[in-house]
N, C-alpha and C positions, 0 to 999 in steps of 0.2 A: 423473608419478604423484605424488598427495600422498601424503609419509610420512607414516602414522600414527604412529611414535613422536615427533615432533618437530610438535603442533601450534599453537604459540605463536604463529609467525609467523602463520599459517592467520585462528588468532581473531584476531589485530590485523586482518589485512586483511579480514574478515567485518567487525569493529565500523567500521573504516573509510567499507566501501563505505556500509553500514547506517547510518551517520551522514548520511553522502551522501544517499538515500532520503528520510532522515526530513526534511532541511533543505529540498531539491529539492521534495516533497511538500506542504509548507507556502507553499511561497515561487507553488508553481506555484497551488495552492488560496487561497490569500490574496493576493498581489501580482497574479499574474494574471487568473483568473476575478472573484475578491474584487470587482475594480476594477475589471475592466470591466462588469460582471451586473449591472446594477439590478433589485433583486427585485420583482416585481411589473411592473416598466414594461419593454415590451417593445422600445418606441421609442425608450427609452435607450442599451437593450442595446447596439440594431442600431449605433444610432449611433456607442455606444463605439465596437464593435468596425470600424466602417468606420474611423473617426482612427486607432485604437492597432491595426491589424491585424496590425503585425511583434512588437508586444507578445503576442498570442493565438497566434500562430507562434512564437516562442520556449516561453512555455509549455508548449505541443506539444512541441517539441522535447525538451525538458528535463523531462518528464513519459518520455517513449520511453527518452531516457538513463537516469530511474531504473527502469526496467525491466529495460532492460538488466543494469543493473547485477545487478537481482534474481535474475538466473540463476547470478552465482558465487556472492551470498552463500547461495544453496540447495544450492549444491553443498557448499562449506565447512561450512554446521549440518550438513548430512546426514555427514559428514567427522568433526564435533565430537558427533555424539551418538550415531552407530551406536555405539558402544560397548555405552551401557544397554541397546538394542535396536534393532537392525538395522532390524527390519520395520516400527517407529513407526515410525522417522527415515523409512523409503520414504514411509511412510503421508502425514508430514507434508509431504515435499517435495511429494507429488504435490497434494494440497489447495494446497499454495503457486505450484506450478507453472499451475495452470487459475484460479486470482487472477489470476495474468499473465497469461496467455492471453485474462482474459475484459476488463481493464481494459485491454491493447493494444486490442483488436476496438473496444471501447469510445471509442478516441481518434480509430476515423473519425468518430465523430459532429461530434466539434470541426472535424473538417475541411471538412465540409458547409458552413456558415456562410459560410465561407472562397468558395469556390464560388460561392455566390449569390449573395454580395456582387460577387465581381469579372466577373459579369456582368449589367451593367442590364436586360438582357431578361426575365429571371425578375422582379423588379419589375413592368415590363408586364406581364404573364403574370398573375401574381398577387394585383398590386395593393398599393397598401404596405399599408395595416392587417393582411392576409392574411399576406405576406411578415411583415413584424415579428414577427409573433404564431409564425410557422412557424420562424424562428430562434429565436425565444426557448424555443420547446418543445423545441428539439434540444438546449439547454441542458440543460433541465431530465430529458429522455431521456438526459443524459447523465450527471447525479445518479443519477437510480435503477440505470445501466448500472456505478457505483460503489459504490453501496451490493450489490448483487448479487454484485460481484468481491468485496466483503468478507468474505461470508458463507464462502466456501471458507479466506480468510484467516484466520479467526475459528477453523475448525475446525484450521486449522494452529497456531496459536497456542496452541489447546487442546492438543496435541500434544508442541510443541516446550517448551512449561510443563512438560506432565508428567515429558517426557525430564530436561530440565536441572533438575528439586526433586530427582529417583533417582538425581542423576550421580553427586554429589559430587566430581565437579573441579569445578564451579561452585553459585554461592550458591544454596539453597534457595527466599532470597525473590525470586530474579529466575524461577526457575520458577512462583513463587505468582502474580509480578506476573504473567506472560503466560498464565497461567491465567485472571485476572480482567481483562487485555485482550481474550482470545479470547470470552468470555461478552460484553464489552461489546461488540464488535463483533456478534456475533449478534444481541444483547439491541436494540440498533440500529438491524441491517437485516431485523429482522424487525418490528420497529414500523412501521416504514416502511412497508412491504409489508399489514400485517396492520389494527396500530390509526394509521395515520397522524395522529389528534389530536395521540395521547401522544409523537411523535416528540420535537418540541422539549425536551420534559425528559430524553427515553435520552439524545439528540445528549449532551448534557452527558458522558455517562459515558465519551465518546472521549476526553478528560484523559487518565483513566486507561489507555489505550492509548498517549497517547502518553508517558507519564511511565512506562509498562512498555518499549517498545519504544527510548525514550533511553535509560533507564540500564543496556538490555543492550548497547547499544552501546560506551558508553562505559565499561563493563565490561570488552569484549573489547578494546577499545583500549587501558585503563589495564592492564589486570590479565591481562586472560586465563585462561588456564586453568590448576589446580593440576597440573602433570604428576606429581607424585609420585599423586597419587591417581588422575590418569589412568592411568599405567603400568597401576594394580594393577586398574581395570575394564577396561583394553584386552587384559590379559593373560588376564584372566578371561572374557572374551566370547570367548575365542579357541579 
């Protein structure tokens, strides 16, 4: 059972994993996909992905892992903020919880490709231009299968913002910041979804998610939490 009176160690290993996440997330989004996805050209893609296949399998892998991971660091914020308010901190896990849920579901897509590839009979079947075109779309069903899991994200964010500004065992502006990641995530995949012109300008405003969701991390790594001031809301909420 995690001691509430003793959560230091708690937030280190939160900012920890959460660093994990945020690097894994980038590296899987850019090193990965990044380089193998020629945007527009479908015949690329495929191609990449036939050479670099143990490359797009790693990925995967390593996408699952920070999933994984995402389930202590929800148990820990939920740990580190029931204090101000029990029933947000639920509120917010569960909105963080069906993010996971829906961005796992989300990584069959990527595994489909895989599939089709390692059997040349769907080729025949198909036809390459047919085939190309049909991998290349499960790509792109697989962007919007992300921007969707974010939406749930975005309202956790909203959330877990509002918790950590009322904490006062933690900074004010790391609450502001994920206030204004949680809007930018919405503000994002609802462009998406709604006015898809205006995407390419929201896109811009993930920065500032990831420049909120870094430096809570490394917050709870360096710093952590004030426990004199936690004491006196953990006492109070009691």
């Amino acid at each position: 059972m995690i001691n509430k009176t003793s959560p230091q160690t708690y937030a280190r290993i939160c900012g920890i994993l959460y660093l994990i996440i945020i690097i894994a997330g980038i590296l899987g989004q850019i090193l990965v996909r990044g380089s193998l996805i020629t945007t527009g050209d479908a015949a690329s893609t495929v191609n990449n992905l036939a050479t670099s296949s143990s490359l797009w399998r790693v990925g995967i892998a390593g996408d699952l892992l920070m999933h994984v991971f995402d389930i202590p660091v929800m148990l820990i914020l939920y740990v580190l903020l029931k204090p101000v308010n029990k029933y947000l901190a639920i509120l917010g896990v569960l909105f963080n919880m069906i993010q996971t849920a829906v961005l796992v579901a989300n990584k069959s897509i990527l595994i489909i490709p895989l599939i089709l590839l390692g059997n040349p009979e769907y080729v025949e079947a198909f036809g390459t231009i047919q085939f190309n075109a049909m991998i290349y779309l499960l790509t792109e069903i697989h962007d919007y299968g992300f921007i969707l899991g974010l939406i749930f994200f975005g309202f956790a964010c909203l959330i877990y913002g509002y918790l950590i500004f009322w904490s006062g065992y933690l900074p004010k502006i790391l609450g502001i910041m994920l206030i204004v990641a949680g809007l930018s995530y919405l503000a994002n995949s609802f462009t998406l979804i709604l006015i898809p012109k205006y995407y390419e300008i929201v896109f811009l405003f993930l920065v500032l998610c990831l420049i909120a969701e870094l430096s809570l991390s490394l917050w709870l790594i360096c710093k952590g939490v004030n426990i004199s001031k936690w004491n006196v809301v953990s006492l109070s909420g009691e």
